[in-house]
C-alpha positions in Angstrom: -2.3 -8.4 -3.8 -3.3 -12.0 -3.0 -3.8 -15.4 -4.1 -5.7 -18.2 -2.7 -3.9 -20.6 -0.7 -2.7 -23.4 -2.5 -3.5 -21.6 -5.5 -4.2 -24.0 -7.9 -6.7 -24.0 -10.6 -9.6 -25.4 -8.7 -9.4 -22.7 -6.3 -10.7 -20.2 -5.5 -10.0 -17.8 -2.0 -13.3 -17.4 0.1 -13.3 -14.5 1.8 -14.9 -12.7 4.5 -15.3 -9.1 6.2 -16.9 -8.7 9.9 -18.6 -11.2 12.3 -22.0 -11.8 12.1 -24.1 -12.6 15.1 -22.8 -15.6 17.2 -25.5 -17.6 16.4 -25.0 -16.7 12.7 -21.3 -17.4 12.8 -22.2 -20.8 14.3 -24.9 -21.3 11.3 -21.6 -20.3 8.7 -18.7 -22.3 10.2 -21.3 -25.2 10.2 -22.0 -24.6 6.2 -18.5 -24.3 5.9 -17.5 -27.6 7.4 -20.5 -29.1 5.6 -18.8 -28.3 2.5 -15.1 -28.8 3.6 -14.4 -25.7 2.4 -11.8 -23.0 4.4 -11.8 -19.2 4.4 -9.7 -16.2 5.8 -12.4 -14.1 7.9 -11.5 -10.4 8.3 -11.9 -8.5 11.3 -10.9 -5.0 13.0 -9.1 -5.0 16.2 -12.2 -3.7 17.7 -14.0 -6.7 17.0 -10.9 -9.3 17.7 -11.3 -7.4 21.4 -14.9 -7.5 21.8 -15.7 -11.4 20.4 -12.1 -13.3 21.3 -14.1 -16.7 22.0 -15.3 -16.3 18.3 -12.3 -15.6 16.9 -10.7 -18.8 18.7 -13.8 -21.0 17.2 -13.1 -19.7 13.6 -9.5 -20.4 14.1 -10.1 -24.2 15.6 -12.3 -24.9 12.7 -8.9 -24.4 10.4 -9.7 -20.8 9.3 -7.2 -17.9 9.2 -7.9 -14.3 10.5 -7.1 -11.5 9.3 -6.9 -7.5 10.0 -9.3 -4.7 8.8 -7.1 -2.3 11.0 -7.8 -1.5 14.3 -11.1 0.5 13.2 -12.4 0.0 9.6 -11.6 3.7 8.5 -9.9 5.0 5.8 -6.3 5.4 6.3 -4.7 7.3 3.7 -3.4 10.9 4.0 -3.1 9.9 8.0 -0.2 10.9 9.8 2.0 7.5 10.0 2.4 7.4 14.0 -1.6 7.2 13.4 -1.8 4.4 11.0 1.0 2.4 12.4 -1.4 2.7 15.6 -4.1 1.5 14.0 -2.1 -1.6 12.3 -0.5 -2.2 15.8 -3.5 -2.8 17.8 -5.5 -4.3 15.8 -2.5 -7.3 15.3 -2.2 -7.4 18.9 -5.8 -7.8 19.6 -6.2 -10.5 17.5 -3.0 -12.1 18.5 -4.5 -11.8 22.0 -7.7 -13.6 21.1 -6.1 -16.5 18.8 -2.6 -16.9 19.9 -1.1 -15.5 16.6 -0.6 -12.2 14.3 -2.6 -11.6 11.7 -0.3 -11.8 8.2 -3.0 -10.3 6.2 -4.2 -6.6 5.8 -7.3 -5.8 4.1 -6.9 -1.9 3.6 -10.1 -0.4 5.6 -12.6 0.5 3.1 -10.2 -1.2 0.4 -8.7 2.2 -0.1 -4.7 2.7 0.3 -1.8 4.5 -0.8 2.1 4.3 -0.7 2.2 5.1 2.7 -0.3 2.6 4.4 1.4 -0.3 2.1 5.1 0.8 3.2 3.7 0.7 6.9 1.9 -2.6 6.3 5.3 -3.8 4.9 7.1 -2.6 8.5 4.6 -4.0 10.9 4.5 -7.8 8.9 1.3 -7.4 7.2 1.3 -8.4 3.6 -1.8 -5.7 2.1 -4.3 -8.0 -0.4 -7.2 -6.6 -2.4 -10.5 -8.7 -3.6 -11.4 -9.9 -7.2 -15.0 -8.8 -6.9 -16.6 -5.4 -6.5 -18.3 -4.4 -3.3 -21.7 -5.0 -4.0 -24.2 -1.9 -2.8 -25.8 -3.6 0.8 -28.7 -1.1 0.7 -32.4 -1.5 0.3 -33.0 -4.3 -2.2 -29.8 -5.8 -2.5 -30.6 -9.1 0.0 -28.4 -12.3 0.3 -29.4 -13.4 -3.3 -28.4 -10.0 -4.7 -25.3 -10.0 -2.8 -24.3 -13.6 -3.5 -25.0 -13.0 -7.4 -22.7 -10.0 -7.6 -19.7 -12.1 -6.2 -20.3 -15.3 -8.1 -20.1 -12.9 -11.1 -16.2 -12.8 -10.3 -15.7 -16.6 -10.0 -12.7 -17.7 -12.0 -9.9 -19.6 -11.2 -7.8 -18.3 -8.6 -10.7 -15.6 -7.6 -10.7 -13.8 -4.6 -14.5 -13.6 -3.2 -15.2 -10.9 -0.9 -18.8 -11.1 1.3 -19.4 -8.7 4.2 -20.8 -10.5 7.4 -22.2 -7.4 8.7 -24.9 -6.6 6.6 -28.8 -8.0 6.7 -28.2 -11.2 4.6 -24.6 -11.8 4.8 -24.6 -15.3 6.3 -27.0 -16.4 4.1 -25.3 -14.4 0.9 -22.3 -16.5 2.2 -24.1 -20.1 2.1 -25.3 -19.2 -1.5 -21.7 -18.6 -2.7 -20.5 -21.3 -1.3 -22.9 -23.9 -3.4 -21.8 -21.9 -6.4 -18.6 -22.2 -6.0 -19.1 -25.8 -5.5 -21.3 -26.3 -8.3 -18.6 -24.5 -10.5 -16.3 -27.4 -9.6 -14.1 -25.4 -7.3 -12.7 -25.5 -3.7 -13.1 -23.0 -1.2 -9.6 -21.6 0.0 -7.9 -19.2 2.5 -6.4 -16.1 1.0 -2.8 -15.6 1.1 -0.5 -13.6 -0.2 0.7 -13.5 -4.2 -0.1 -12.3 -6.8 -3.8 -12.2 -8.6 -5.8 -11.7 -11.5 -8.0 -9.1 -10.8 -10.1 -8.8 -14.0 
């Protein structure tokens, strides 16, 4: 489990799954700086291969990455040569596209078991869940929806999950960022410790 970094009592861990768009991503890291706040965006391997150049600009804005596994599937009851695969690559492609390995492993689908956090363990990563619940990205839910649901779990040392990848998601992502402001807090990386998850 995680903390945000710097954990203190003002903080709260911004967090994000996916890339959106380029032009998107631009429209986010700009809101971020505009607020001078930091986050830890989360990303398969797949991605991290596909979009380096991205990567590299999140990373020279003073961002952190980290891994969603190789491919964003579920990982438990998988043979271990499989899932330490899937944790392999997916370190090495981001290494490749920022210079570093990820230290960070958001279980795929936030599902995991004994096995996937022993191999996490093995290959460096330290596994860290999210305080909010995934909010349902179907029809209806649009970035005011999706921004409520997380600002519901805003607390001190929260740990505020958006997905990037869904209609909205930028612009769910600006939204929680002006409440977290407005709540007197400052947006953080994730990193790894302990968290209150209520």
């Amino acid at each position: 489990l995680a903390a945000p970094r710097g954990g203190d009592a003002g903080t709260v861990a911004l967090t994000f799954h996916h890339l959106p768009a380029a032009e998107e991503l631009s429209a986010l890291l700009d809101a971020l700086r505009a607020q001078g706040a930091r986050a830890t965006f989360f990303v398969t391997g797949d991605e991290a291969e596909r979009r380096p150049a991205d990567l590299g600009r999140i990373r020279a804005d003073g961002h952190e990455i980290g891994s969603l596994g190789y491919r964003e599937v579920d990982l438990r009851d998988r043979p271990a040569v499989a899932v330490r695969l899937q944790l392999r690559r997916a370190s090495q492609a981001i290494e490749r596209a920022v210079g570093e390995r990820p230290a960070l492993l958001r279980p795929p689908l936030g599902r995991f078991d004994r096995q996937l956090r022993r191999l996490a363990a093995e290959e460096g990563l330290d596994l860290v869940l999210w305080s909010n619940a995934v909010a349902a990205s179907g029809a209806g839910a649009g970035p005011v929806q999706l921004a409520d649901h997380a600002l519901r779990a805003l607390h001190p040392g929260a740990v505020l999950m958006l997905p990037l990848d869904v209609p909205g998601g930028v612009e769910a992502a600006k939204r929680v960022l002006a409440g977290i402001a407005a709540a007197g807090y400052r947006a953080v990386p994730q990193e790894p410790g302990v968290i209150d998850n209520s």
